[in-house]
N, C-alpha and C positions, 0 to 999 in steps of 0.2 A: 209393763214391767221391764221392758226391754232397753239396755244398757249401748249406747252409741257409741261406746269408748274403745276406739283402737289399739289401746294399748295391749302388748303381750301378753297373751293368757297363760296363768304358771300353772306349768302342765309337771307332773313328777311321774317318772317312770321307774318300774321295780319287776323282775323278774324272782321268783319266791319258789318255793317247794310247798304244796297245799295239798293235803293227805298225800305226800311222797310225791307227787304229779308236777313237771315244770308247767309255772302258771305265769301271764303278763298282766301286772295289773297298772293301769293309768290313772294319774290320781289329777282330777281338776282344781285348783285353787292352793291355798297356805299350808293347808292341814296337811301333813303326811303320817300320823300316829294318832287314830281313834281309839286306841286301846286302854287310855290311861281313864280310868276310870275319876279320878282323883285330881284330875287336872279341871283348870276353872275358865278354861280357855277352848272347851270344847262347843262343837255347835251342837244347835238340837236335834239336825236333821241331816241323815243322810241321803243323797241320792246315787243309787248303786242301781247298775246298766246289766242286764241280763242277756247275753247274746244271742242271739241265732247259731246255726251252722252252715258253715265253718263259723267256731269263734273267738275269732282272732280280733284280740282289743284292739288293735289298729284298724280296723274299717269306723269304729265310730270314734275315734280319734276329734274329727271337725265336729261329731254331734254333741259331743258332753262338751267339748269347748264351748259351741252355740249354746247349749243348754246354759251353763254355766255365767254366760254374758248374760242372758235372759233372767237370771237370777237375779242378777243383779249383783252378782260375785257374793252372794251372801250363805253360801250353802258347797260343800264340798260336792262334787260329780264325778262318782268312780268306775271303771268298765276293770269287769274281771272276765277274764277268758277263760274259756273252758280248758278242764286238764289234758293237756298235752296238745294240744291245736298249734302254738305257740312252736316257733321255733327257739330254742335257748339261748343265750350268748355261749361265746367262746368259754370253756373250763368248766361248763354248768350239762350235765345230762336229762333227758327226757326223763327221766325217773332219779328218785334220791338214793344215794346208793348206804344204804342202811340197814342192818337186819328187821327192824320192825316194820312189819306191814299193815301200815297204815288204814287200809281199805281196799275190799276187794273190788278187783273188776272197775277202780274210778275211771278209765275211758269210755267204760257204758254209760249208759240212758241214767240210772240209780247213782250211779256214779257219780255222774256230774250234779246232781240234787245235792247229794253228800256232800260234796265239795265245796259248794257256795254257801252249805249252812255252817261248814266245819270255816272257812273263811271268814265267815259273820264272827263266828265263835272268839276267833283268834284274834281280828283284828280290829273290830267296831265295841267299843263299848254295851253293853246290855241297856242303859238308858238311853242312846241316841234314837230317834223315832228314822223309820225309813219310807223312803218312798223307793219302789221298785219300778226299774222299767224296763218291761220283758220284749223281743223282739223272738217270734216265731217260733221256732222249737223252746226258746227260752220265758217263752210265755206259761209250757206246761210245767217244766222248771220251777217258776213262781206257785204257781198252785201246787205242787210238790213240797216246794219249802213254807207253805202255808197252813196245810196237811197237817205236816210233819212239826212244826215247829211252832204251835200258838202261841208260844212267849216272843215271840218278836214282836217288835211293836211299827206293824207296818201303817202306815196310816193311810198308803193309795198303791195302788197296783197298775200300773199302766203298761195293757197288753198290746202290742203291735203285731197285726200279721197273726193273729194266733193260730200257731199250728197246734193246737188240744184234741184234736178227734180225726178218726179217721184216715189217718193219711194216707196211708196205701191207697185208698178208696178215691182218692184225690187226684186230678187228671194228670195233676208232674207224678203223681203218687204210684199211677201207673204205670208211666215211665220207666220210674227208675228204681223201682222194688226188686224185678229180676233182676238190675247191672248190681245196685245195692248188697241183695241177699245172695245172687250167684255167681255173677261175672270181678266184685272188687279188686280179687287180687291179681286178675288181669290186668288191672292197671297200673299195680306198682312198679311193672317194668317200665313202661316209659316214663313213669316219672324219675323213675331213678336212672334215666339216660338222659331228661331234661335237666334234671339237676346239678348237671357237669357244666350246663354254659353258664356262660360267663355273664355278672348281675345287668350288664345293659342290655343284653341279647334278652336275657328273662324279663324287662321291664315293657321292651318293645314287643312281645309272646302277651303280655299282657294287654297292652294299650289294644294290640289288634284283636284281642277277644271282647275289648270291651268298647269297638268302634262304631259301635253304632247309638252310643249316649253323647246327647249333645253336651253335657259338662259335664263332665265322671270326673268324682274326689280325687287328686294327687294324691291323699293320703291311701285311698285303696289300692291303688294300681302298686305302691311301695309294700301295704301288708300282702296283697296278693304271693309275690315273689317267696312267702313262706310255705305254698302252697306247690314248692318244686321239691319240697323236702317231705321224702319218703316216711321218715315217723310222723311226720304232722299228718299226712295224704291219711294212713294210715289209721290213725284215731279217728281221724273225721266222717271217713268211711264205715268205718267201725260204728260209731253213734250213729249215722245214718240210718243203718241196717236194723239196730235198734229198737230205732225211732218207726219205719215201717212196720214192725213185727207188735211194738206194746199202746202205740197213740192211738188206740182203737175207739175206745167208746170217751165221752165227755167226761169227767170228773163234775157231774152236775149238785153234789152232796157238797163239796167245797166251794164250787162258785155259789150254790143257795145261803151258806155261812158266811161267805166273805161278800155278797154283793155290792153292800156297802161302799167296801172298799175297791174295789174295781171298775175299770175302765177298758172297754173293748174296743179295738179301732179294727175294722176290716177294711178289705180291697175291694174293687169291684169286677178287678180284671187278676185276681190272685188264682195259678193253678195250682197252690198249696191248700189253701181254704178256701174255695168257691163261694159265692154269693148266698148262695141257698143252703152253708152252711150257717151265716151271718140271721138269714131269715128265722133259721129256727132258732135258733138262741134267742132271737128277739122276741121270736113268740114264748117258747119257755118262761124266758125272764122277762116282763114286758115292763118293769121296774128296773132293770137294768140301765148302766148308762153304758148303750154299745151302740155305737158309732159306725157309718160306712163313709170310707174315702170319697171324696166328691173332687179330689184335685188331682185324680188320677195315679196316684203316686205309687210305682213296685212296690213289690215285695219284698226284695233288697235294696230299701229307701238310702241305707246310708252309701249307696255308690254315687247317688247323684243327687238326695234332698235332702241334708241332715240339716243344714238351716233352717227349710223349711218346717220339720217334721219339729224340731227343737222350740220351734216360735210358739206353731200349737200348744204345744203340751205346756210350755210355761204360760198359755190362755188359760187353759184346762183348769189348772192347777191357782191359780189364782186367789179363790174364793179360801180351799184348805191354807195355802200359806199366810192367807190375812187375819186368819185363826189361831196360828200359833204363836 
């Protein structure tokens, strides 16, 4: 299914207010307004990007593009960032400054659920069918809005990395639950003294944290840099802490409903989800189509294989799209 065509992939970019919260959302292909209901020029299917944390649309920047080409340019490819991750543009604030409030607490865990269904709401038509694809904490996300919201008409779920159970319990989980739940605001001093240099001194801060991948995205080392800014640090840490406190037990009532529709892709070297997390699921659900990495690929795949990850999943996906 995959498209040889060099040419410039039309990418649209939009920064928005989504329940009050500054949001970045990237839109792959022609389409920039699913909302019209009424329009005859609409496609069937969405494919909307679920991110990890930190989530900032700019790390899968090259994957929906790849995605995208693998479509065969026949399908919009959208990444929406979680509330407040994002650094804003100039004249625009982290929050809408407006007397209604919106939603409580959207830079928590609940929060960012809220967010992406209230997003759906606003901006996707009710008849487009969707395909989700969740990356790590935005995997539990998806079962969240799945949960929550049976009138979407999602027709495949494709989880990467899933962080859904346990994470504290989890060997990074160990980690960084005490820096996470005790030590955070420890940190925002030096970020807010990193924040003052100058954007190529912060590019080079970055390439050196991230010098030990043989071909790291240009496009992450550029989102990284929003990662010097103390409200973003801030949220992200925020979700974090969270995220160790409520990803406790599996949501195994929702995966048993939605099976069908689901796709589990593990690690084999992940200290987010260990292997033997992967095992029992499998045995759980032994009708399940859950997947273990075999090309070694992180955890934070969009730093250095979203090509690859991108090829896949338009394999995966194959059989459902020669169906609609």
């Amino acid at each position: 299914m995959g498209s040889g065509s060099e040419e410039p992939v039309p990418l649209h970019e939009e920064f928005i207010y989504c329940c009050g919260a500054a949001t970045h959302v990237l839109k792959c292909g022609p389409w920039k307004d699913l909302s019209k209901d009424e329009s005859k020029n609409l496609p069937r299917l969405l494919f909307m990007i679920i991110p990890g944390n930190p989530g900032l649309a700019g790390y899968y920047r090259t994957f929906i593009q790849a995605l995208y080409c693998g479509l065969n340019q026949q399908y919009p490819v959208w990444v929406v960032s979680h509330a407040g991750h994002c650094k804003p543009p100039s004249g625009m604030e982290m929050i809408e400054d407006t007397d209604i409030k919106e939603l409580e607490d959207v830079f928590g865990l609940n929060g960012q659920v809220e967010h992406k269904l209230n997003f759906l709401k606003k901006n996707v038509s009710k008849d487009i069918k969707l395909i989700l694809i969740a990356h790590s904490i935005g995997c539990y996300i998806t079962l969240e809005m799945m949960k929550r919201a049976s009138e979407l008409q999602v027709l495949r779920s494709v989880l990467l990395f899933p962080t859904i159970e346990r994470m504290a319990q989890s060997p990074q989980g160990k980690l960084m639950t005490p820096l996470l739940c005790k030590l955070r605001y420890a940190l925002y001093m030096p970020v807010y003294l990193l924040s003052f240099l100058p954007e190529g001194l912060k590019a080079s801060l970055v390439r050196f944290a991230l010098r030990g991948m043989k071909s790291c995205d240009e496009s992450s080392i550029t989102t990284s840099i929003n990662l010097f800014s103390v409200d973003c640090i801030a949220n992200i840490l925020y979700m974090a802490s969270q995220e160790m406190m409520k990803v406790v037990e599996r949501d195994s009532t929702t995966i048993k409903q939605n099976l069908k529709k689901l796709i589990f892709y593990y690690g084999t070297g992940d200290s987010w989800c260990p292997q033997h997390y992967y095992d029992e699921i499998k045995m759980d659900f032994p009708d399940g189509d859950i997947r273990l990495c075999e090309k070694g690929l992180r955890h934070a795949f969009v730093l250095d294989a979203s090509k690859e990850m991108a090829a896949m999943i338009t394999d995966w996906l194959q059989d459902d799209l020669s169906k609609l």
